[in-house]
C-alpha positions as CSV (number, residue, x, y, z in Angstrom):
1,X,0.0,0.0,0.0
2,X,1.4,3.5,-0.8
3,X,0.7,6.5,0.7
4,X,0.8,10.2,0.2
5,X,0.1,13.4,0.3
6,X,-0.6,15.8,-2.3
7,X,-0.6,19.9,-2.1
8,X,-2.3,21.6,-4.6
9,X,-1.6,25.6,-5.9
10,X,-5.6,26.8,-6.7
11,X,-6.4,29.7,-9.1
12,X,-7.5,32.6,-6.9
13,X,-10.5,32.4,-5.7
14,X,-10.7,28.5,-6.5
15,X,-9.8,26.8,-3.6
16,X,-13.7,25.2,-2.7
17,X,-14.3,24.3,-6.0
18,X,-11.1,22.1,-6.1
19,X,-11.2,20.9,-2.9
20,X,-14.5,19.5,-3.6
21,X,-13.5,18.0,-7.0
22,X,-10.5,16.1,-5.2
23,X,-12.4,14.7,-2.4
24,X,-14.5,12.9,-5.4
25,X,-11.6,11.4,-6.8
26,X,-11.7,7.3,-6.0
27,X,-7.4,7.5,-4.3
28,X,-8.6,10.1,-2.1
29,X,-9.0,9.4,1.7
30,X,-9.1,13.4,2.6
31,X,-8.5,16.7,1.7
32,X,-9.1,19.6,3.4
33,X,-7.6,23.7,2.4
34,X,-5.2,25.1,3.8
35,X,-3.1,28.0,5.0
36,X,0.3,28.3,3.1
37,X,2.2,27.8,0.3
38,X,-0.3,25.5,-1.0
39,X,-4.4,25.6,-1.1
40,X,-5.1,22.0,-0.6
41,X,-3.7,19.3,0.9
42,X,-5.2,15.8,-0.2
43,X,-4.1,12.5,1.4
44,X,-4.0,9.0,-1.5
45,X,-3.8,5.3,-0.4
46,X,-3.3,3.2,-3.8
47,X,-1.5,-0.1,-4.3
48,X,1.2,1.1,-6.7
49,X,3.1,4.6,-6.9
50,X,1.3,4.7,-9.8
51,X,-1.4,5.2,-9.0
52,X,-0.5,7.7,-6.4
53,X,1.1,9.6,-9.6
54,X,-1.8,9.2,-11.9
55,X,-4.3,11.1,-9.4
56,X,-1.8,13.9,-9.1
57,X,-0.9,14.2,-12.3
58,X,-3.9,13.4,-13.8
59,X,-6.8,13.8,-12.2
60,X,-5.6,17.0,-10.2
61,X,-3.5,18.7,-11.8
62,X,-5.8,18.5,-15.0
63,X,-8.7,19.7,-13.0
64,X,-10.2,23.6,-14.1
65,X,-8.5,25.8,-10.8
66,X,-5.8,23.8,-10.0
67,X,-2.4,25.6,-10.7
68,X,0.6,23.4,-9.5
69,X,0.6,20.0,-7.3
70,X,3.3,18.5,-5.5
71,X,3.6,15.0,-4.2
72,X,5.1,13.6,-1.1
73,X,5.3,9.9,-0.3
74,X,5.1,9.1,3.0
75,X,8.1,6.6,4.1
76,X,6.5,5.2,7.0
């Protein structure tokens, strides 16, 4: 099982509406915006990296509003 976490940049003003696109997304366990660099943070449990790196850069950063995502695997 792999594990991560993925920050999201928003378009201004866009924060909501991506948040609530992410949390529909099937790798998604939560999301929730933030203060910070980043608007978002959304949390992925998948079986392969993959995976993991198909809903970031796919399915989020391809979304309308989101600007940049970054991905961290957690080691643990």
């Amino acid at each position: 099982m792999v594990h991560a976490f993925i920050m999201v940049k928003t378009a201004a003003g866009r924060s909501e509406d991506v948040l609530e696109a992410v949390r529909k997304l099937d790798r998604i366990t939560e999301a929730h915006i933030v203060a910070g660099e980043f608007d978002v943070i959304a949390e992925a449990d998948a079986d392969e990296v993959y995976d993991v790196l198909h809903a970031a850069s796919s399915d989020i950063s391809g979304m309308d509003g989101a600007a940049d995502t970054k991905t961290y695997m957690a080691l643990d």
